[in-house]
N, C-alpha and C positions, 0 to 999 in steps of 0.2 A: 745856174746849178740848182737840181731838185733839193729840198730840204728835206732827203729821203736817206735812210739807210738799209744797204743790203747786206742781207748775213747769206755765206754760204755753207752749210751744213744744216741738216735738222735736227743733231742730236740732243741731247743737253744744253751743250754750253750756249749754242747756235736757240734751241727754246729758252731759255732760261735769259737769255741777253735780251730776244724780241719778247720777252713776257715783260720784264722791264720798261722796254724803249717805248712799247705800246701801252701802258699804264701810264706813261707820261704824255703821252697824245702825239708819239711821232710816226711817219709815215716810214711802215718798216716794208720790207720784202725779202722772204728767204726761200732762197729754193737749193736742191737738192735733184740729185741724181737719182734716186731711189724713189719706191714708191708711198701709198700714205700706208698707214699703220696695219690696216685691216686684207690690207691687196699684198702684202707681204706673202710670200709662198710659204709658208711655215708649220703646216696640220696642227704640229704637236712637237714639242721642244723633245717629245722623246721619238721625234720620226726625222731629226733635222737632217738625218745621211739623204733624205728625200727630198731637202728644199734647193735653190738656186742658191749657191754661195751667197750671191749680191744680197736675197734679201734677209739673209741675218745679221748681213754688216750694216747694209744699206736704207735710207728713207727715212720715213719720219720715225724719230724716236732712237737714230741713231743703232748703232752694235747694241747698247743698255738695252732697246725694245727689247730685244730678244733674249734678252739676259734674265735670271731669275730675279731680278729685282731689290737688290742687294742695296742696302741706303747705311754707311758711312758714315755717321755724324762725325766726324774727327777731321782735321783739319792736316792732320800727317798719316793718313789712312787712302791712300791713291793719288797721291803728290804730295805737295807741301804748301798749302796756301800761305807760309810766312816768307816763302821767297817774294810774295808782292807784295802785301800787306801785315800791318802788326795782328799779332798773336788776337788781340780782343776784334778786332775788324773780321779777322779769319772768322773766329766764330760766331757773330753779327752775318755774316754769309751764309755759314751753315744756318743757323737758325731761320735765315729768309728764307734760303731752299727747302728746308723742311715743313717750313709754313706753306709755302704752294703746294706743296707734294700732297698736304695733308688735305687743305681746301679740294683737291683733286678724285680725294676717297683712300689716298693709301691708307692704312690700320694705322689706330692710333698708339698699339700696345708697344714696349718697349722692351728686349730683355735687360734686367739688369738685376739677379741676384748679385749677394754681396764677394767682391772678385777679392776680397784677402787671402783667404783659404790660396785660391790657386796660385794667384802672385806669388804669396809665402814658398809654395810648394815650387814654382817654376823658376824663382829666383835663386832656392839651395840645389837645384841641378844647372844653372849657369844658362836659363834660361829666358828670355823678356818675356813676361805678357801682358798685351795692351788691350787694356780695358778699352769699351768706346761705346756709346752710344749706336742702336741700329735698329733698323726696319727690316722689315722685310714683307715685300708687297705679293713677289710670287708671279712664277713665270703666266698664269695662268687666268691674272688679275692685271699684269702691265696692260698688255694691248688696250684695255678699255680705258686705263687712266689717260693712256698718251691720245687716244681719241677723246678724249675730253679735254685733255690741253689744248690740242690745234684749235677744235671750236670753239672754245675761247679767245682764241687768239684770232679766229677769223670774225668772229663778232668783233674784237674790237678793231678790224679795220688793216689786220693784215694781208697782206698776199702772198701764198705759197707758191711756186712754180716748180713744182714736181717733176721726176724726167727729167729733168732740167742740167744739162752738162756745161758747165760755167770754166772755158777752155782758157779764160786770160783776164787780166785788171787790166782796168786802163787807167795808166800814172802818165802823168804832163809835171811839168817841169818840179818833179822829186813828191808830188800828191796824187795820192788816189784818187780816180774822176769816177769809176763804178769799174762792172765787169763784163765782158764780152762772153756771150753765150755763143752757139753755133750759128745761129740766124738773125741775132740782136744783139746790140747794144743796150744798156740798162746804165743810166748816170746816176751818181747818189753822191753827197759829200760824206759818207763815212763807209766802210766796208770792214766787215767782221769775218776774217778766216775760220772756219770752226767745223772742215770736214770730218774730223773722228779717223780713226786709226785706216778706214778703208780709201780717205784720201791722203795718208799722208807723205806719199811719194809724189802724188801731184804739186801737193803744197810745197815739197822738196825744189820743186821743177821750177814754182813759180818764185821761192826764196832765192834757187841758181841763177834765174833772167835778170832781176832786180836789185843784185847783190845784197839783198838780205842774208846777214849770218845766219850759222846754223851749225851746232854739234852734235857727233852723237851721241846717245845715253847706253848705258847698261841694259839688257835682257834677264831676264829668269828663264832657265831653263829646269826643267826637274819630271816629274811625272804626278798623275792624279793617283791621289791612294784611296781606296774603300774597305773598311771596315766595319762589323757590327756596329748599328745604332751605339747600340748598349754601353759602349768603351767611352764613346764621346757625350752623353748624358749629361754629366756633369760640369763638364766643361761651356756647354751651348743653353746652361741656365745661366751663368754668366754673361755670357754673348752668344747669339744666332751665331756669329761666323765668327770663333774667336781666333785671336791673331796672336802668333809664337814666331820670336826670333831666338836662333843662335848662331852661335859661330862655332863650326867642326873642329873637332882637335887637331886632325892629319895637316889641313889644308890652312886653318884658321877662314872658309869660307861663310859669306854671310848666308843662311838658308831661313824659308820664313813659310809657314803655313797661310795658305790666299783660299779663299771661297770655299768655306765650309755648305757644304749641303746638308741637313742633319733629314735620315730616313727620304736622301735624295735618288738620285739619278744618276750615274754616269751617261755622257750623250756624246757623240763625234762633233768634229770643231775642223774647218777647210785654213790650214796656212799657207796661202798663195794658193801651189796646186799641189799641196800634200795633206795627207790627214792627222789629225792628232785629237787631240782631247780636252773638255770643261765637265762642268757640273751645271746640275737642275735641279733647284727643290720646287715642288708645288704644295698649293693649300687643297688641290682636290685631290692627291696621288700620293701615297707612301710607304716607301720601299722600307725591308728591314734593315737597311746598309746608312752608314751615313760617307761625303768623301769629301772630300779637301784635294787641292794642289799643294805639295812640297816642291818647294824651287828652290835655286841655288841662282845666286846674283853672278853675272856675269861681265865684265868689262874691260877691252881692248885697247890697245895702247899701238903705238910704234910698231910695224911699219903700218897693221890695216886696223883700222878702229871703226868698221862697218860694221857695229850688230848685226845689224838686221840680216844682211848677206851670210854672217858667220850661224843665225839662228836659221836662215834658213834651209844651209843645209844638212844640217842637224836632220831638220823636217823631214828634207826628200831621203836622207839616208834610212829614216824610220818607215818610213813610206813604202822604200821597194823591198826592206824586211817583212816590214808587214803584209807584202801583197797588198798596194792598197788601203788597207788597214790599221790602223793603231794594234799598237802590241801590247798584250799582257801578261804579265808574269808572274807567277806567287814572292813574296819577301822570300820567306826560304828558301825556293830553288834560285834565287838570285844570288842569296849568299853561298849556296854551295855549286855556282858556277854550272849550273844546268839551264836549259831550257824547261818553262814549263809547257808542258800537253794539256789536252782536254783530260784526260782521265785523272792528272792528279789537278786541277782545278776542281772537275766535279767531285773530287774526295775530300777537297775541303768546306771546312765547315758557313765560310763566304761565299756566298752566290753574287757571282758580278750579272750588276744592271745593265751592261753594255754586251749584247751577244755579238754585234756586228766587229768582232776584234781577230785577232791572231795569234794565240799562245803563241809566245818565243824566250827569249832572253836580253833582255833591255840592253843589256851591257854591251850589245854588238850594234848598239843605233845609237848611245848618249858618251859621250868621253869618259875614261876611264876617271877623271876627276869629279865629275859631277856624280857620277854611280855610287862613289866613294861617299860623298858628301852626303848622296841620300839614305846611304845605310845606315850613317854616322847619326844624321840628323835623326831617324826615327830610333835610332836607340835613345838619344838622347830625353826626346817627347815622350820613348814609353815609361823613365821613370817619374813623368809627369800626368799622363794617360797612357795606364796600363792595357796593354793589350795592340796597342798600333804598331807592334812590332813583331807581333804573333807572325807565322812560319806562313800561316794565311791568309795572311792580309793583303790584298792584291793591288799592283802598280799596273798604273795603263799609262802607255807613252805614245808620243812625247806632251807635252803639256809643256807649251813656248807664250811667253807674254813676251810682245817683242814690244818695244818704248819707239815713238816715231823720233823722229829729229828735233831736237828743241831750237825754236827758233826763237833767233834773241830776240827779246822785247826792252820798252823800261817798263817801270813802276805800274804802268796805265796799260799795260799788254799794247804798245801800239809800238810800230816797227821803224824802221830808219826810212820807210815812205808814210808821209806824211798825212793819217787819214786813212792806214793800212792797218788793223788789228786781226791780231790772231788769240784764239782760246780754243780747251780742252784737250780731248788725246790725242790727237793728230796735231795739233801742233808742238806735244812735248810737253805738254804742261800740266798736265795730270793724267791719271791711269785709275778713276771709275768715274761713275755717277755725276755723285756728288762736287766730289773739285770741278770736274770736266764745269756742272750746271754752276760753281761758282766762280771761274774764270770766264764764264760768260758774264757773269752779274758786274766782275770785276771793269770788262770792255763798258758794258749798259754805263757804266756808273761815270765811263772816262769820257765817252762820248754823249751824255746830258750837261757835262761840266764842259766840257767846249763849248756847246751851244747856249748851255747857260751865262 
């Protein structure tokens, strides 16, 4: 048996595991279905209605490639790295992540005016907010840092195998022996699962053969909201992308503000094969608008507890309203039960960054409970930031973060097959970046202590 390890996915967790294993001088290989970073179809994060789905999920650099580049420091900010590790380890991981990121060229700048002011204020309206350390690198500047990663990591002696569609493991008597491609075998004594959210029905498939556990997790469903810069100002000197929970009064549902873009982009986003919506901030582009996702937590019980199925048809429901399209709507005419048109859009004072949409009425594509939840929720944020709840504030739907399946691990991310480890979004175990790149670190760390 080679004293080789093969990681498959290249996003984060999948980089971030081989950046480790190969500082220690082992013999890694990671491939990937996807292409390398630069072959990615993607002109312009504000042209993605024009790319191949595959490659803004897909390849080197993972989904985050294509992402604006959002960095996390927080250890309960896109999973919870205390489900594996203690609370000071956790962040000993962020810090290691942030140290490469930075040797890589990300900005060293950090925001972090003083967050009492708003805490103060967000907590007498019954609201969270969590401060956190962040970067923000910029859709504009990723591609070239994750092409500096690879080459890195091919100087020191790794192998990519790109295209590369890795159909099966091969396990002999309860161990993992490597994994079976379409035309090869490849043996290693350790194997790292770390597809990213766009394999994580395959990793489903290969946790069903091998009776690997596996549950499902809760979805956010909700919509993206844009607003004048100007409302959010204050807030984004605290934190690039700051983060608000509360709980609705009607429903008591949990709802949370995700990916602030400050003088960002609204841009189209492919869920399976329906449309919906994200955000783009860039350092070369900016808009007068800044926007955010508000989401509402969602989760199933008795008799079906398929997120992912339940979020998906959400999707396609929005899809054939939309023609297509993602929908948009003004706040006001949602509260007063109308559809919005182009004419009263262009009458208000928010110009949306997204043309390729559909005035409609959200409320006929998302459940009457979550509608609820989002009205609720931004009354709530506007007595904390005034103005996000103005009559023209514009909602674009749907905006679905679906959670893959979490697949049970122990302490060490490694599975009930022996020499089997799974990390980041696709397997459940975190939802950005940063966790996704430190539950790789966490595998690297479990599999040099074996061999050690």
């Amino acid at each position: 048996m080679p004293n080789r390890t093969i990681i498959v996915g290249a996003g984060p967790a999948g980089l971030f595991a081989t950046h480790h294993l190969a500082e220690a001088g082992l013999e890694v290989a990671i491939f990937d279905k996807g292409r390398d970073i630069h072959d990615r179809r993607c002109p312009s994060p504000l042209q993605c209605t024009h790319c191949d789905p595959c490659d803004v999920v897909e390849g080197v650099g993972g989904a985050g490639g294509m992402s604006d580049g959002k960095l996390n420091l927080h250890p309960k900010i896109g999973g919870d790295l205390t489900d594996f590790v203690p609370a000071e380890k956790a962040l000993e991981l962020i810090d290691q992540v942030d140290r490469i990121f930075l040797e890589l060229g990300a900005p060293s700048g950090e925001n972090g005016a003083d967050p009492i002011s708003l805490l103060r204020r967000a907590a007498a309206c019954g609201i969270e907010f969590i401060p956190a350390r962040q970067r923000h690198i910029g859709s504009d500047r990723l591609p070239d840092l994750i092409q500096r990663f690879k080459n890195y990591l091919e100087e020191k002696g790794v192998i990519f195998g790109l295209r590369s569609q890795v159909e099966d493991i091969l396990v002999e008597g309860g161990i993992c022996r490597g994994v079976r491609l379409k035309d090869q075998t490849v043996e290693a004594d350790s194997v790292l699962l770390a597809p990213g959210r766009s394999g994580s029905l395959w990793l489903g498939q290969i946790a069903h053969r091998y009776d690997i556990p596996t549950h499902h997790q809760p979805i956010d469903v909700g919509v993206r909201v844009e607003v004048p810069a100007i409302c959010y100002d204050e807030a984004i000197q605290v934190n690039w992308d700051p983060k608000f929970r509360m709980h609705t009064p009607t429903y008591d549902d949990l709802v949370r503000t995700f990916c602030t873009n400050p003088n960002g982009f609204v841009i189209r986003e492919r869920y399976f094969e329906a449309a919906g919506v994200n955000g783009h901030a860039l350092h070369s582009q900016r808009s007068e608008n800044t926007n955010f996702a508000l989401l509402v937590r969602i989760a199933l019980t008795e008799p079906v507890e398929d997120t992912t199925a339940y979020g998906n048809s959400i999707s396609q429901l929005a899809h054939t309203l939309g023609g297509g399209a993602p929908i948009i709507q003004r706040l006001g005419d949602l509260k007063q039960g109308r559809r919005s048109t182009w004419n009263r859009i262009d009458h208000s004072y928010v110009k949306p960054t997204l043309g390729a949409v559909t005035p409609g009425d959200i409320s006929m594509a998302l459940p009457h409970r979550v509608v609820t939840d989002i009205i609720e929720g931004l009354e709530m944020l506007d007595r904390v930031i005034p103005g996000v709840a103005s009559a023209s504030t514009l909602l674009y739907a749907p905006e679905i973060k679906f959670s893959s399946l979490r697949v049970i691990t122990d302490k060490r991310l490694e599975t009930r097959v022996r020499g089997l480890y799974v990390a980041g979004d696709g397997a459940g175990l975190s939802r950005d970046i940063i966790n996704a790149a430190a539950t790789g670190l966490i595998v690297a760390d479990s599999i040099l202590t074996r061999k050690g």
